[in-house]
C-alpha positions in Angstrom: 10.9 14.8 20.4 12.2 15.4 16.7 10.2 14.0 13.8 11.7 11.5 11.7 12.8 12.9 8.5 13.2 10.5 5.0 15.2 11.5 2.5 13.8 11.4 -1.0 16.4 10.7 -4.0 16.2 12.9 -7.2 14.2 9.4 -9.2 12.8 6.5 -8.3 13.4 3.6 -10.8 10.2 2.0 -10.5 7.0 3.2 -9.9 3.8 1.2 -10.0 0.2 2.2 -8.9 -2.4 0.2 -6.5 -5.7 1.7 -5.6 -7.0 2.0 -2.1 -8.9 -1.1 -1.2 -11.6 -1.0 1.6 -9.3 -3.4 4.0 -7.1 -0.6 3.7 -8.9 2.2 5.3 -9.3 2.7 9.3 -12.2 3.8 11.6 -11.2 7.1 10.6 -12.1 6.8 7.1 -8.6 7.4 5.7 -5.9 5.0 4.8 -4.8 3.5 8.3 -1.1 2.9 9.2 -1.2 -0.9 8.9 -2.1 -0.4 5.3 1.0 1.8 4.5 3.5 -0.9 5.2 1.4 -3.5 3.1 1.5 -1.0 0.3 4.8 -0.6 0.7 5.5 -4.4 0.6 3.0 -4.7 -2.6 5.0 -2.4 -4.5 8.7 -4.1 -3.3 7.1 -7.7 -4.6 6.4 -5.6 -7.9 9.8 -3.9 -8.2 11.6 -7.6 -7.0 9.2 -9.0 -10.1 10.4 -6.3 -12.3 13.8 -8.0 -12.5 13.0 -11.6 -12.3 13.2 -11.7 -8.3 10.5 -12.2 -5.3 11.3 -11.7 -1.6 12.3 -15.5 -1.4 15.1 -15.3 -4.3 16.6 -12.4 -5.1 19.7 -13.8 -7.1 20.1 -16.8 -4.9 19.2 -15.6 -1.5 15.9 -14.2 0.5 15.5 -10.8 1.7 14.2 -10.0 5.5 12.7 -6.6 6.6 15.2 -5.6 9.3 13.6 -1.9 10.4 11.1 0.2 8.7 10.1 4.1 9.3 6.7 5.7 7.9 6.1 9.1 7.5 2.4 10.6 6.8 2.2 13.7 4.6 -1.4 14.0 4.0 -4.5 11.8 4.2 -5.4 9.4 1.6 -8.7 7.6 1.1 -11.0 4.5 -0.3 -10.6 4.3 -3.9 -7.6 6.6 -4.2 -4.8 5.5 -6.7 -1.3 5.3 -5.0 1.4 6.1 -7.2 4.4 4.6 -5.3 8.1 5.0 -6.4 10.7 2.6 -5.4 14.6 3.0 -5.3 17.4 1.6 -3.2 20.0 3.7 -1.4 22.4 2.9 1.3 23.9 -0.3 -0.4 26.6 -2.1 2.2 27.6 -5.7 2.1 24.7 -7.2 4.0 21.5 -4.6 2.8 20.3 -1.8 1.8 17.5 0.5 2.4 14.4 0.5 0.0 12.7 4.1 -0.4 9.1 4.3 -0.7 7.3 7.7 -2.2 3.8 7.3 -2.0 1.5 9.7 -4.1 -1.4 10.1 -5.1 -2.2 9.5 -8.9 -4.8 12.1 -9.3 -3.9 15.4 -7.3 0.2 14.3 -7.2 -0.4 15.1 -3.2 2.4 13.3 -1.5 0.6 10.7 1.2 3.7 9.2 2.7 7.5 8.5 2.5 8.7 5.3 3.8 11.9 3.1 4.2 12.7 -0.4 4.7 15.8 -1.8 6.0 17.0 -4.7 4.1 19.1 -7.5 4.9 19.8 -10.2 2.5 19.2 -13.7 4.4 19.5 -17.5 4.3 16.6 -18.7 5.5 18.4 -22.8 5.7 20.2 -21.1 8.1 18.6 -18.5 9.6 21.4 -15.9 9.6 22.4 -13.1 7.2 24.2 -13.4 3.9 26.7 -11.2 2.2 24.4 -9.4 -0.8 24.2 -11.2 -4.1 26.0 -9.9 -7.0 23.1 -9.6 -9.0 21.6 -7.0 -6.8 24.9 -5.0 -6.1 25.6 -5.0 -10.0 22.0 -4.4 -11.0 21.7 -1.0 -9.0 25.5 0.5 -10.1 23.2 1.3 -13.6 19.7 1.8 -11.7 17.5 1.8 -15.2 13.6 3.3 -15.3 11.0 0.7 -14.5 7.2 1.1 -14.8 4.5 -1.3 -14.3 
């Protein structure tokens, strides 16, 4: 079977670091896959906050996770600073894709790529909406955010 491959863009507008917490490490003593998708949603609630959004209202509308894909580069482990960048790429009239880069702060090892698919949705009536301006126009310009 062929491995999934993630395509990384050249910059990531927004980058923000979380440390490793102990819910976030597996019997194995590294970080577990469960955590990588949390961490990934930690750091989209930042960037959404970034621009005076959350997953609920992003310029009128919510946002849903339609598909996701995670891809482990190396291990990563309790107390470990994540350096996570965040961009958006694929943008059609429903969604996007949100790229995830996740790093670690200390030795720059890469620990995982991952990407969401999003769709923009009502959530009064349970059904996809077109993509609000806001976002469409906010990403033609793409400028550096840090928190």
């Amino acid at each position: 079977m062929p491995r999934v491959k993630i395509d990384l863009p050249d910059r990531f507008p927004f980058t923000t670091e979380i440390p490793l917490r102990v819910s976030d490490i597996n019997y194995g003593g590294h970080l577990g896959n469960d955590a990588v998708l949390s961490l990934a949603q930690e750091a989209r609630m930042r960037f959404l906050r970034s621009f005076g959004w959350s997953e609920q209202n992003v310029g009128g509308v919510g946002i849903i996770m339609a598909d996701a894909v995670v891809v482990y580069r190396a291990e990563a482990f309790y107390g470990d600073v994540l350096t996570i960048g965040v961009a958006v790429d694929d943008i059609q009239s429903l969604g996007c894709d949100l790229l995830y880069h996740m790093v670690n702060s200390a030795s720059s090892k890469e620990i995982a790529r991952v990407k969401t698919g999003i769709v923009f949705f009502d959530y009064a009536k349970h059904k996809p909406v077109l993509m609000p301006a806001a976002f469409r126009d906010r990403f033609s310009l793409e400028p550096d955010r840090r928190t």
